[in-house]
C-alpha positions in Angstrom: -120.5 -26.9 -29.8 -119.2 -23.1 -29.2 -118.6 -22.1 -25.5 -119.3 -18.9 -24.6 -118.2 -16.4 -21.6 -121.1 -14.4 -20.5 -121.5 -12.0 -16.9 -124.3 -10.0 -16.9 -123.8 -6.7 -16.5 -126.4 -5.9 -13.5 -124.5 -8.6 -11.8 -121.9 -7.6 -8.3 -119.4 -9.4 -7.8 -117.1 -9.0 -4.6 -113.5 -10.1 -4.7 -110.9 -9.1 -2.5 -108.0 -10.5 -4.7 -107.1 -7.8 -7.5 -106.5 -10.2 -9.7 -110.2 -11.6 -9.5 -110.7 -8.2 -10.1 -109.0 -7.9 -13.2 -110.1 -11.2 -14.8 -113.8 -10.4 -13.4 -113.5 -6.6 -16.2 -111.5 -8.7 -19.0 -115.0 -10.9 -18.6 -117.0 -7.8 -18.4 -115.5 -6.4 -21.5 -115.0 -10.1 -23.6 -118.1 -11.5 -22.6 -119.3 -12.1 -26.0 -116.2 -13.6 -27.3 -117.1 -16.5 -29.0 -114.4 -19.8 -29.2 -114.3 -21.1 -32.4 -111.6 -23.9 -31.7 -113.7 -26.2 -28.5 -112.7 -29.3 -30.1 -108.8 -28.6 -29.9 -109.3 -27.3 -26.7 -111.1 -30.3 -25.4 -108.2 -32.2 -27.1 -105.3 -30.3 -25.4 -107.4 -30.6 -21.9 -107.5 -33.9 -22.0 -103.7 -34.2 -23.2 -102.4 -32.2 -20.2 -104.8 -33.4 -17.7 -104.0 -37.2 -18.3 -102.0 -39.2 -16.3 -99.8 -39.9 -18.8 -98.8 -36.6 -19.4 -97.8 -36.6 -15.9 -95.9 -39.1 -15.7 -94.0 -37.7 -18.9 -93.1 -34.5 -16.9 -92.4 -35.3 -14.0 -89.5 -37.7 -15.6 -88.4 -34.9 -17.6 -88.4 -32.9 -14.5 -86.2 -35.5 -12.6 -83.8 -35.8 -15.9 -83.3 -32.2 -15.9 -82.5 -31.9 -12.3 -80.3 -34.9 -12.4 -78.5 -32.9 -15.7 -77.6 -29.8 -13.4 -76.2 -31.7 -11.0 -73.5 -33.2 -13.3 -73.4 -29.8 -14.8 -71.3 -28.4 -11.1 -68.6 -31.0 -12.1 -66.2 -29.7 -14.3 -65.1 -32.7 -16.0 -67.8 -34.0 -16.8 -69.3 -30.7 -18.3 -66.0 -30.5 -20.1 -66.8 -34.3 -21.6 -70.3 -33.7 -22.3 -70.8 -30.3 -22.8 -72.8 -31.3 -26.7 -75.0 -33.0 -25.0 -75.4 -31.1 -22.4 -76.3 -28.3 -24.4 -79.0 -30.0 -26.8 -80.6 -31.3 -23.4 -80.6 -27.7 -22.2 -82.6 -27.1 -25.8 -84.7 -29.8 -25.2 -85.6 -28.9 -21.6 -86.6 -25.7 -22.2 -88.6 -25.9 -26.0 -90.7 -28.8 -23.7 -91.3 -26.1 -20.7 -92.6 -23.3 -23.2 -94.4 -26.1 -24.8 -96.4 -27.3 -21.9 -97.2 -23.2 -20.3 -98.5 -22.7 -24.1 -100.6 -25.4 -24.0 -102.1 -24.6 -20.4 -102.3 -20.9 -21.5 -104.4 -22.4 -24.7 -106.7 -23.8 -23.1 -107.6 -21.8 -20.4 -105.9 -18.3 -21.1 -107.7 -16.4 -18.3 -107.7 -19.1 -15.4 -104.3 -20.4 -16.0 -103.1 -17.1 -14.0 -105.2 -17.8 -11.2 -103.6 -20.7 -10.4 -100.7 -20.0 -7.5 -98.7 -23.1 -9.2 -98.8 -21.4 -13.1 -97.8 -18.5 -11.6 -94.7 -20.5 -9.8 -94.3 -22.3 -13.2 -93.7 -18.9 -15.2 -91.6 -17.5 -12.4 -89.5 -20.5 -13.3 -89.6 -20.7 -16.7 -88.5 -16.5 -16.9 -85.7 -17.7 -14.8 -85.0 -20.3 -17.0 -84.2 -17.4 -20.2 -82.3 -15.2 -17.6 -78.8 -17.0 -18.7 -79.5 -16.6 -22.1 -80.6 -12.8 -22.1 -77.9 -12.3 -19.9 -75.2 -13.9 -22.8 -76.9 -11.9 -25.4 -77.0 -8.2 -23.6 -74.2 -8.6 -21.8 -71.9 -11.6 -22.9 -70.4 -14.9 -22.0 -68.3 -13.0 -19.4 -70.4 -11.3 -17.8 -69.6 -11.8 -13.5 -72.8 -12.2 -12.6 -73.4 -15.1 -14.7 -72.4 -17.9 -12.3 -75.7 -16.5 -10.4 -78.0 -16.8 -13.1 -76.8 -20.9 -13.5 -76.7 -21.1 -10.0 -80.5 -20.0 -9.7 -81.6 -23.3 -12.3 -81.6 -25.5 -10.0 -85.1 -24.3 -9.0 -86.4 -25.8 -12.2 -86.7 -29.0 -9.7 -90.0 -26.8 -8.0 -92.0 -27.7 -11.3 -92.3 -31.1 -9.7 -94.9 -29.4 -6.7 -97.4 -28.5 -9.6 -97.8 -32.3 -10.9 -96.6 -33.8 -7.2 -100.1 -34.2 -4.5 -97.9 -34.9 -1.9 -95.4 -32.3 -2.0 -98.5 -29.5 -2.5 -100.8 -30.7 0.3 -98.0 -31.4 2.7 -100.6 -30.0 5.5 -99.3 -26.5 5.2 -102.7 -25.6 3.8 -104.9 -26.4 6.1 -102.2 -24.4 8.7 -102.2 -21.5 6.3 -105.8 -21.4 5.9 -106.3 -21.0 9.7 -103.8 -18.5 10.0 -105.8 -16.6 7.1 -108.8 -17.1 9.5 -107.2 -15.5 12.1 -106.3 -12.5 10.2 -102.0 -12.2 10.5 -100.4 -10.0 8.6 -97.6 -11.7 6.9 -98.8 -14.5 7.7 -98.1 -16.4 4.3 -94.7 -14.8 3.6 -94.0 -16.4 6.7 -95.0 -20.0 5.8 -93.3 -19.5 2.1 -89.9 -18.4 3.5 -90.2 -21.1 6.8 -91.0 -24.2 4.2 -88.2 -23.1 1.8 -85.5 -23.0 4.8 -87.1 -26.1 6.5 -87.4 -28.0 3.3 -84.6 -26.8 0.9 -81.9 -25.3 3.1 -81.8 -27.3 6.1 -83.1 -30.5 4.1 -80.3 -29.7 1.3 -77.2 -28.8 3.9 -78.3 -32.5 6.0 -78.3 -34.6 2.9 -75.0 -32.9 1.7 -73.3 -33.2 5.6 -74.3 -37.1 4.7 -72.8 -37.1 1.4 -69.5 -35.7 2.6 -68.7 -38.3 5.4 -69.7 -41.0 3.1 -67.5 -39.9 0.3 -64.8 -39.6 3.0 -65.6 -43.0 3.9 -65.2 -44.9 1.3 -61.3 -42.6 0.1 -60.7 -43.8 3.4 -61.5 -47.5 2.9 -59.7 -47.4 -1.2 -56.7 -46.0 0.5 -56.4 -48.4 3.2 -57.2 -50.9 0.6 -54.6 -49.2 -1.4 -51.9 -49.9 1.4 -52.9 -53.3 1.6 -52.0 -54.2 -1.9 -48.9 -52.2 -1.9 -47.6 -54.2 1.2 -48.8 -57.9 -0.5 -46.8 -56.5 -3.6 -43.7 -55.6 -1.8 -43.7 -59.1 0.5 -44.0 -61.1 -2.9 -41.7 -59.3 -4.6 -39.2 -59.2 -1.7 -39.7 -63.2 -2.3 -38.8 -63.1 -5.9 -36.1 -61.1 -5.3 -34.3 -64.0 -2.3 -35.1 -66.4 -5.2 -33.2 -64.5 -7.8 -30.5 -64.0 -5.3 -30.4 -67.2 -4.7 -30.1 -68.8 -7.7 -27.3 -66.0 -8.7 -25.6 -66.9 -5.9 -25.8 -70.8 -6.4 -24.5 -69.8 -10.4 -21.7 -68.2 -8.7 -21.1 -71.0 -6.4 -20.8 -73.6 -9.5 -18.8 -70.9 -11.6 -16.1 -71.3 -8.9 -16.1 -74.9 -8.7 -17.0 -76.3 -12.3 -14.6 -75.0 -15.4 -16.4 -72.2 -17.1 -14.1 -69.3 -18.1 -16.2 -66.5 -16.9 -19.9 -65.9 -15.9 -21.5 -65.1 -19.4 -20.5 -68.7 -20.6 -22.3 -69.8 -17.2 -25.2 -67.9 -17.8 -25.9 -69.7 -21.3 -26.9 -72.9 -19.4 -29.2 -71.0 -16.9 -31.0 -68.6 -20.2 -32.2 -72.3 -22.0 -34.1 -73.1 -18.6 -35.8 -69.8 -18.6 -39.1 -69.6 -20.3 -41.4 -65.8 -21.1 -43.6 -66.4 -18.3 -41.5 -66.3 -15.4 -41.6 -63.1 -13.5 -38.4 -61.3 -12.8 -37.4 -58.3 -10.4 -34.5 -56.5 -11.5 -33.8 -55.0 -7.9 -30.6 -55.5 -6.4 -30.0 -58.2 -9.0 -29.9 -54.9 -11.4 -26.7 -53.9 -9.9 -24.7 -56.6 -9.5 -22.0 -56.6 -11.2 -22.3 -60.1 -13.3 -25.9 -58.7 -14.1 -24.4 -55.7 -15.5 -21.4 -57.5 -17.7 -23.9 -59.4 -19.2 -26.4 -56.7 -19.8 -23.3 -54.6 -21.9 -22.4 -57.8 -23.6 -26.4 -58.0 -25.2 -26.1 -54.4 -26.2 -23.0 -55.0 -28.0 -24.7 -57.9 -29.7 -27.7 -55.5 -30.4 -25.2 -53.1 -32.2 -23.3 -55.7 -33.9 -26.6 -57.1 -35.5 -27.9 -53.7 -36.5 -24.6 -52.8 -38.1 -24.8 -56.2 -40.2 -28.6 -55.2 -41.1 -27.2 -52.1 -42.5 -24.6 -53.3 -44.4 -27.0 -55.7 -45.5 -29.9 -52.8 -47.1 -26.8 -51.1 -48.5 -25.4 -54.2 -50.7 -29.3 -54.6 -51.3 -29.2 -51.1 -52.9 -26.3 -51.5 -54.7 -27.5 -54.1 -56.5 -30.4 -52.8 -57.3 -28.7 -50.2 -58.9 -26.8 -52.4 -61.1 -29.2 -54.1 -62.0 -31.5 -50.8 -63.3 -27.9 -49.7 -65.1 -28.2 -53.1 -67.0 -31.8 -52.0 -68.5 -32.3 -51.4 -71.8 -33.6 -47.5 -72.0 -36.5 -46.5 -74.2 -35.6 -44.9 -77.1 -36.4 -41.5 -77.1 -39.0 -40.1 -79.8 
């Protein structure tokens, strides 16, 4: 079934809105156009009207918000910046997707509508970074103002939110419209965005700043806590190790071993991997440090032998390739 737009032409029609105005002679002059696609556009109605749809934007909406904010952090735009830069791709084919479909069905309405009109204000400021890299390049100093302004994309959510496009400053506005002020709606528009962005944005960030501060506070007192239990049971380890150095010294004097090393053999059999060791103080004693010279000389000694050991290896080998018959040559 074929709609059809018809006015007559005796017909008056009073608007005070100059966009009425317009759409009322585009009527006027198109009257007789003729749809030949109802069926598609029935389709598409249905598609963007459902509550499906909906719930499909507004969750892209929230995802793409919740991408510019990890987008002011440079480490994680340095980690992510792929996939931050197919989600930009993806964020913005769907937003030219959905005003093209609204435009389709209803191309002369759809710019009626305050909330399109907010819709394509933000979807022009969603190109103005990339014609802005394009004309004038990736340096360009008046770029970090262009991705500063994105974070408006989060306004799409009033078009598909009740809530947030009631929110009783209609029924205000429409008396003041009854009452005649001047201004009177540039008035509300700039009051609701300070009230509810600016005032509403600096609170929740005030919040966030003496929470954060909270809890560095709490990790570094937590912080000190562990450090002092790590000191007190290493300063325990430490008296042990003493001790028992000490009592090794004390039976070196008294029992008939020649010097300290020949002590310590007895003590390195009752060792075992899993005992934990400090090496403060202990480090620089002086029997600690005789016996630490007297491994590295035993280190040295058994390279040495390893390497006398791949050289006779070689040499044999040698031989032993020498003692080969060669191929006779053709």
């Amino acid at each position: 079934m074929s709609q059809l737009f018809r006015y007559p032409k005796e017909t008056r029609v009073v608007s005070s809105s100059l966009l009425d105005t317009i759409s009322i002679q585009f009527y006027l002059r198109f009257g007789s156009f003729q749809r030949k696609d109802t069926q598609c556009q029935a389709f598409v109605k249905r598609l963007i009207t459902s509550r499906l749809f909906k719930i499909i934007m507004i969750s892209i909406i929230s995802l793409n918000a919740f991408f510019v904010v990890l987008w002011t952090d440079y480490t994680t735009r340095y980690n992510l910046f792929a996939l931050y830069e197919v989600s930009e791709l993806l964020f913005v084919s769907i937003y030219s997707s959905e005003f093209c479909m609204k435009l389709y069905v209803d191309p002369i309405d759809y710019w009626k509508d305050g909330y399109n009109l907010l819709d394509v204000i933000i979807i022009v400021i969603i190109f103005i970074p990339y014609a802005l890299h394009k004309f004038k390049g990736k340096h360009y100093p008046h770029l970090n103002i262009a991705d500063g302004i994105q974070s408006l994309r989060i306004l799409k959510l009033i078009t598909y939110s009740r809530g947030i496009r009631v929110d009783g400053w209609t029924d205000l506005q429409e008396q003041l419209d009854n009452r005649d002020l001047a201004l009177s709606r540039a008035f509300t528009i700039i009051f609701i965005l300070l009230a509810s962005f600016v005032f509403l944005s600096m609170f929740v960030g005030v919040m966030i700043f003496y929470t954060e501060d909270s809890i560095k506070k709490f990790e570094r007192e937590l912080m000190v806590e562990r450090h002092v239990t790590l000191m007190e049971e290493k300063q325990v380890i430490v008296k042990r190790q003493q001790e028992e150095v000490s009592r090794l010294m004390e039976t070196q004097k008294k029992g008939n071993y020649g010097n300290f090393s020949e002590l310590v053999e007895n003590f390195k059999k009752t060792l075992r991997h899993t005992d934990p060791m400090v090496l403060d103080d202990f480090g620089t004693s002086l029997p600690f440090i005789d016996v630490y010279f007297s491994t590295l000389d035993n280190q040295d000694t058994t390279i040495c032998r390893l390497q006398e050991l791949y050289y006779e290896i070689a040499h044999v080998l040698s031989l032993m390739l020498e003692d080969l018959p060669q191929k006779k040559q053709s």
